[in-house]
N, C-alpha and C positions, 0 to 999 in steps of 0.2 A: 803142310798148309802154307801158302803163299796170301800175305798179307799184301791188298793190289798197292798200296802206295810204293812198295818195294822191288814191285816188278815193274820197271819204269820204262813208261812209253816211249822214251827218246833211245831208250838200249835195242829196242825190238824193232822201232821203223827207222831205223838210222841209214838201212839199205835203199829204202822203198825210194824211187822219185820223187820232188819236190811237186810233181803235178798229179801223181798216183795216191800220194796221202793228202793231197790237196781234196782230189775227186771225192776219199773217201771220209773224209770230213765232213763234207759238203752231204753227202749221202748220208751220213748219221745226222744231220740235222735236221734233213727235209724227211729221216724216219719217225725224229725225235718228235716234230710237230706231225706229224700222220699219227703218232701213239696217244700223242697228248686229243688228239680232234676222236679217235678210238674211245679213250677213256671218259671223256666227257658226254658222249651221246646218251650212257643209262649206266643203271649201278647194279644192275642185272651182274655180278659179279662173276661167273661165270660163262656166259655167254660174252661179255664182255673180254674177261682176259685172257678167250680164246681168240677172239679177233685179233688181239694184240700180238699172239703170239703169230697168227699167220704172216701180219706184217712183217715181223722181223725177218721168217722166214723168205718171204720174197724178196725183200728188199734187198736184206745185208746179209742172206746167206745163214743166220743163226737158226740152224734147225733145231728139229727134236726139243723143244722148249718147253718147260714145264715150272707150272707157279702151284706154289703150295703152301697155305697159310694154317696159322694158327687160332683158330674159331674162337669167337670172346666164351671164359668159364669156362676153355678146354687146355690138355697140357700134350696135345701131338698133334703132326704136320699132317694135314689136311689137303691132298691134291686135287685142286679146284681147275687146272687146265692143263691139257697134256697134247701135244703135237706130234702128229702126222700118224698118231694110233689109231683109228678112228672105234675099232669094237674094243676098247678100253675105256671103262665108264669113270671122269674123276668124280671124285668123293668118296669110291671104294679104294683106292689106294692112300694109306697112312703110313706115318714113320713116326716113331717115336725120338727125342733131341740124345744127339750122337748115334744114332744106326742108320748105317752106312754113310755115304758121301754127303747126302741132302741131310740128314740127321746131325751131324757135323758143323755143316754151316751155318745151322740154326743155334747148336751149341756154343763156338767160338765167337757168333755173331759177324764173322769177317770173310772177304773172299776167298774163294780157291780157285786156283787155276793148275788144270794138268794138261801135259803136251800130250799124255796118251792115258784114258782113263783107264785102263787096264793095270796104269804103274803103278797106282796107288791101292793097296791091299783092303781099305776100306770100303773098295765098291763090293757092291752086294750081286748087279743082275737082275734086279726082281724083277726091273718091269721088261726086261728084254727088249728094248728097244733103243742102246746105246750103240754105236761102232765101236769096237775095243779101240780100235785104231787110229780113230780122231782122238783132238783134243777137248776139254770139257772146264765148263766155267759155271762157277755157281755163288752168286753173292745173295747176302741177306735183304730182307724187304723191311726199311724200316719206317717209321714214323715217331720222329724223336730222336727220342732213346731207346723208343721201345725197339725190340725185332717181330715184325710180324708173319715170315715165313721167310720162303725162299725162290731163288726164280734162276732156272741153271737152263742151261741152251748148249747145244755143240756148234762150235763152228766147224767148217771144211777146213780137209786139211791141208790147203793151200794158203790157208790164214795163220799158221803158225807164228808166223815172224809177227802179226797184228794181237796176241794174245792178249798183251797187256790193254793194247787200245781196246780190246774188246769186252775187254771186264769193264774197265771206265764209262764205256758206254752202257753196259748192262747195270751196273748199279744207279747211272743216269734214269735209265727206264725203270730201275725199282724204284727208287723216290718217287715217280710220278706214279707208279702202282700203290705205293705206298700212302699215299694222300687219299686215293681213290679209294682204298681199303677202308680205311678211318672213319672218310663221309660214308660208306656204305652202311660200316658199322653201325655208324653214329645216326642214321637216318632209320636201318632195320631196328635198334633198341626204342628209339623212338616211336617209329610206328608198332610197334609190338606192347609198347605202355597204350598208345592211344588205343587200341586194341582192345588190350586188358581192361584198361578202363570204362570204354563203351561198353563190351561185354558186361562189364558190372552195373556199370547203371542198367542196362537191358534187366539183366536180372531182377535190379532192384525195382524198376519200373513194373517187370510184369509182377513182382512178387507182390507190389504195392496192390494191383487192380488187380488180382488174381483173385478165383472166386472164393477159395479161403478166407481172403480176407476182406471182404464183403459183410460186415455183420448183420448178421439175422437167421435164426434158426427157426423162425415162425413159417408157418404150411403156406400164407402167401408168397414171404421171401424163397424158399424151397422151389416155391414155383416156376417164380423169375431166373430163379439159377438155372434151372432145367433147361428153360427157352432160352439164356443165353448161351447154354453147351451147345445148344441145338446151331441156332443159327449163327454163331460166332464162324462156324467149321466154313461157309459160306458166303459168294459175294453181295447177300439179298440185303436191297435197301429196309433197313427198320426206323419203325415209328415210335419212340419213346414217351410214352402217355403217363399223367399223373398229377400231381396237384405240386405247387411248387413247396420246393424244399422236400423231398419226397425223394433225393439222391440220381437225379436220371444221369446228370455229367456220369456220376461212378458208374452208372452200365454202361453206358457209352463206352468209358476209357477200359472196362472189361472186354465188350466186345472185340474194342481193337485188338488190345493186345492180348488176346488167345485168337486170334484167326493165325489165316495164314498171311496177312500185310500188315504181322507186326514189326517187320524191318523197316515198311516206311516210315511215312509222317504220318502224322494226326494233328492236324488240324482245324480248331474251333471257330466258333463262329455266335456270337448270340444277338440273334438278327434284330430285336428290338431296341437295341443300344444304337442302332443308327437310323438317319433318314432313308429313305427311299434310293435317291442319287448318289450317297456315301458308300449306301451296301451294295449298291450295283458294282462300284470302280471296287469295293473293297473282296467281291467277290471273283468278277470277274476281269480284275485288273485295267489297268489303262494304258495307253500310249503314250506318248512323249508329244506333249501340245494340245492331248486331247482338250484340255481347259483349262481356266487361269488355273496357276499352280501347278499342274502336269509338267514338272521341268524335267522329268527323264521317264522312260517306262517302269511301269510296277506289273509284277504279275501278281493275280487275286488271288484268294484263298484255293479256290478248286484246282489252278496250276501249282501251288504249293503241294497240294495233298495229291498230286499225281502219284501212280503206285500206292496208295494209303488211304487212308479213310478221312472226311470230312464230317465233323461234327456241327448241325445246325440248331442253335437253341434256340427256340421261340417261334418256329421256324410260323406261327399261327399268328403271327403279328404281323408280316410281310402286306403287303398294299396288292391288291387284285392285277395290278400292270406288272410287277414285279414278279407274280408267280407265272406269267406267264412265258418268261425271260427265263426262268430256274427250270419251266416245265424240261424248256429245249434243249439243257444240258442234260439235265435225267433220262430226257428221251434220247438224244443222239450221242450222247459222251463230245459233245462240243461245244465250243463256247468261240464270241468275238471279246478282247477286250472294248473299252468305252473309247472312242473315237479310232476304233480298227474296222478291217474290213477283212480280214482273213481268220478263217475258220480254224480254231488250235483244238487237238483232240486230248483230250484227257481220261485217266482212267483213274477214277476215283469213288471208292465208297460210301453214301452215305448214310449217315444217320440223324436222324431228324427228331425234334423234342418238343413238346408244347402239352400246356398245362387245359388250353383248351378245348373246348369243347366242338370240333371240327366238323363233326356230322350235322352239329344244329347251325355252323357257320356255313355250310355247302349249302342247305335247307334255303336261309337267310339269304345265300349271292354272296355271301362275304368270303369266301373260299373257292376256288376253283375245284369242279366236280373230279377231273382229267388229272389234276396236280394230287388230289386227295385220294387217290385211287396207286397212282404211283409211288407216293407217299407211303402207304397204309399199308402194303405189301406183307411187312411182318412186324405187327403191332407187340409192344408187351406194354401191361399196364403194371404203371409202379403202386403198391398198396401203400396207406398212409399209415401215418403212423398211429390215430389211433387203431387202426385195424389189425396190427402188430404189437400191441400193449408189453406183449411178454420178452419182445426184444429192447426193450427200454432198459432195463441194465445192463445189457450187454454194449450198448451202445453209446451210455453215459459215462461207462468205464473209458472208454475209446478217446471220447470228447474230453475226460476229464484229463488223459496226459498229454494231450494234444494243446491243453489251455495253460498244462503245469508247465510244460515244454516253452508257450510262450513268456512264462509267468518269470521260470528258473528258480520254481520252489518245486514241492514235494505236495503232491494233494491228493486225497481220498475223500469218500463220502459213506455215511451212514447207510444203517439198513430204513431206517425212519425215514431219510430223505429221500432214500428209491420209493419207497412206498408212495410218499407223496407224489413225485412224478409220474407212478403206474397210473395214477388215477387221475391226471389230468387229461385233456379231450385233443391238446394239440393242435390246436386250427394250423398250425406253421409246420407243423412236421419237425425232421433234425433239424431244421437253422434255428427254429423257435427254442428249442432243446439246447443248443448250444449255447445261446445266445442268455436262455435261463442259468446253465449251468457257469457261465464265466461271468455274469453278475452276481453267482452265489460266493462265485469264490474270492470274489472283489472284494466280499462282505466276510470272509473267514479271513480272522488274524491267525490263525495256527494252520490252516491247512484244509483244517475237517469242514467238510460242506455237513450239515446238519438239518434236518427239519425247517429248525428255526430260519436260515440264511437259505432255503429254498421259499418258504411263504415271503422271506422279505423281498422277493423280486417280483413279486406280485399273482404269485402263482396261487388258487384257491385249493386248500384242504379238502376232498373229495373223497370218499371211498364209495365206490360201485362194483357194478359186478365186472367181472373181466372184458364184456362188450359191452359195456356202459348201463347195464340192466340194473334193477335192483338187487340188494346182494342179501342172504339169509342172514339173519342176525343171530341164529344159534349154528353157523359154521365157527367149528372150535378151531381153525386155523388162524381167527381174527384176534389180535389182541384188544383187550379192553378200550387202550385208545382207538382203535378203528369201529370197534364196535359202537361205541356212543356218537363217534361224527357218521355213522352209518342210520341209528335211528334218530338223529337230529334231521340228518336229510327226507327220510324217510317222512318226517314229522312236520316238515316245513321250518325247521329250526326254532319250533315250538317244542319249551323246554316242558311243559307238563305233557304233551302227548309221547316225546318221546320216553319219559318213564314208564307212561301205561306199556310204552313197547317195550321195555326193558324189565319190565314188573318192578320199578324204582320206585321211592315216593320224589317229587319235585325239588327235596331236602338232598335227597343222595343224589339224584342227576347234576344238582347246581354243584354239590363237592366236586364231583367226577370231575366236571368244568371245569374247574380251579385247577385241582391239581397235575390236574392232566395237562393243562394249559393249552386247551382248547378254543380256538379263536370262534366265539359266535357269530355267527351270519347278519344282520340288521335286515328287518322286514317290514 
């Protein structure tokens, strides 16, 4: 093993000419900057440090070149370029640190240099492509301190007397290999977290709006699931119907992401929160000058959701001149921005949402006939909540750690206080329901949502039948308190009739009241 600092450059060209090691100085420098312009262009590592090596080869005669690194989280020499083999595939050729010559270098971390590779008993052959009879040079690639492979080349054997200079020079070129390694490295771990990580939100995102978790097991909800399997597979514009607070955003954000463009964007929209002129530029973007304030171009929401789905909420609010402007992208996949004049094609899916009543707005004029047909494609209607009664704990459960979550306490709710909810009517849907449930627990100093802190947010004590009918008063599923606020209602909250329904005297119904604590009606 020949440590280069000991093999000293002034011993070896001491013959050469003053204009011949001139020349050849000159020439390692204009290769050194040719390596350095090689290395810079991509970090394609591989393809990269085989260009490298052809230069050398051209230029300064360093044939047969080969770089071989060590992989982050690996513990052997990894041969990533190989010259002038061409049916030699690198990355199938490895050495483990001390076997054979390149194994060696990696180990002592220092140069070598042999006048004749053959003289050194530690060459192996493997790869068969050395001259026994040239001489062979092989230094470490470092960065640091660290060693990160190896990078060994033959020169002709006409360069003998040049050995020393040409390790000098080779190790010059591993430094700059060596740099290049590092940022490769350092750039591949990188993108391989930002990876990891989108991957995991993906997951998390679809697992969020996945139909799983979708709550509702009631025969309408069933329904809706069904037709969103159905058409999610699919690029068909849907029309999202239903009464507000009734969940549409969540089919929506289902939709998307189980189709097949849930790699793109998804992009919302809820058309009633602007004017007419706002959601024009906001949709279909503007120019630079288009109007005061236009100081650079914006692309609108539908070049956003290019590749991906567009969500439009409210989409029944829009202005009769305005649908006529949204027909022409539904209909051609085009759009102008607002003071353009070039036609940009887009490919974007939409879905569409509104609470109203469209067919009586087409009837009226106030909907466009042409817009409402394109629209309407594939309708699903969302059920309200009270039409789903039986999903109301399942869904309060939901709400309620989502409230405890923003609270940063710990909360639960009685069986008493579902009850009360099963039996309200719900004009609001889940937002009303939310909105109940996080002023109950405003009202709970411990945690527990109870009866009591569901009537205090103004909710009425109700017991009916499961679609709002009247309910049997000798169903033995009822307990006694539901059963007396069931023949109060029945009674008009006439306390002596609902005895006669109970076979009570007006004595024992008034007790029940009491103790039961039961809030009377006023009539």
């Amino acid at each position: 093993m020949y440590d280069s600092d000991a093999f000293k450059t002034e011993e070896t060209t001491e013959a050469l000419a003053p204009e011949m090691l001139q020349a050849i100085l000159v020439g390692e420098l204009e290769t050194l900057f040719q390596v350095s312009q090689v290395l810079s262009e991509s970090l394609n590592l591989q393809g990269t440090l085989s260009r490298v090596l052809e230069v050398l080869d051209q230029r300064v005669g360093l044939e047969r070149g080969l770089v071989a690194l060590v992989p982050p989280e690996k513990d052997e020499l990894v041969v990533y370029a190989l010259r002038g083999v061409p049916e030699l595939t690198a990355g199938d050729i490895r050495y483990q640190s001390g076997e054979g010559i390149i194994g060696e270098v990696l180990k002592q971390g220092k140069s070598l240099i042999l006048h004749r590779i053959t003289d050194d008993s530690r060459f192996l052959g493997r790869l068969g492509i050395y001259d026994p009879q040239r001489p062979f040079v092989g230094v470490p690639i470092r960065s640091g301190d660290e060693v990160l492979g190896v990078f060994a080349a033959q020169p002709s054997s006409s360069q003998k007397e040049l050995l020393g200079e040409r390790a000098r020079f080779l190790e010059m070129v591993a430094n700059l290999i060596g740099q290049t390694v590092r940022l490769a490295w350092e750039v591949e771990s990188e993108r391989r977290a930002l990876k990891d990580e989108r991957d995991e939100l993906k997951r998390t995102v679809r697992g969020q709006f996945g139909f799983d978790n979708i709550i509702g097991h009631s025969f309408p909800m069933r329904q809706v699931f069904e037709q969103v399997r159905q058409v999610a597979k699919w690029n068909t514009t849907v029309l999202i119907r239903g009464e507000t607070g009734t969940g549409k955003e969540l089919i929506a954000n289902a939709i998307h992401y189980n189709s097949p463009r849930a790699r793109g964007p998804f992009v919302k929209l809820n058309c009633a929160a602007l004017p007419e002129n706002l959601l024009e530029s906001e949709l279909f973007g503007h120019e630079k000058g288009a109007f005061t304030g236009a100081i650079s171009l914006r692309q609108g929401r539908f070049e956003q959701a290019d590749k991906g789905t567009l969500f439009l909420d409210e989409i029944g609010e829009v202005s009769p001149g305005f649908q006529a402007k949204l027909l022409r992208v539904l209909q051609e996949g085009e759009l102008e921005r607002v003071g353009g004049n070039r036609s940009i094609k887009v490919n974007v899916r939409v879905v569409a949402a509104t609470h109203r009543d469209l067919e009586a707005d087409v009837e009226d004029g106030a909907f466009r006939e042409d817009l409402y047909y394109r629209l309407n494609v594939m309708p699903i209607f969302m059920p309200t909540l009270r039409e789903r009664l039986e999903d109301v704990p399942e869904i309060a459960h939901f709400l309620l750690q989502k409230i405890a979550t923003a609270q940063e306490r710990e909360l639960s709710i009685s069986d008493a206080a579902l009850r009360v909810l099963m039996h309200h009517s719900w004009p609001g849907n889940v937002r009303e329901l939310e909105n109940c449930l996080e002023r109950a627990a405003v009202m709970s100093s411990d945690g527990m949502i109870d009866r009591d802190q569901v009537l205090l947010t103004g909710i009425e004590e109700r017991v009916t039948g499961s679609h709002g009918g009247q309910i049997d008063l000798a169903d033995e599923n009822l307990d006694e308190r539901e059963r007396v606020i069931a023949a109060l209602e029945q009674a008009g909250w006439v306390q002596a009739k609902a005895a006669r329904l109970l076979n009570m005297t007006p004595r024992q119904i008034a007790y029940r009241i009491q103790t039961l604590n039961i809030r009377v009606k006023q009539i």
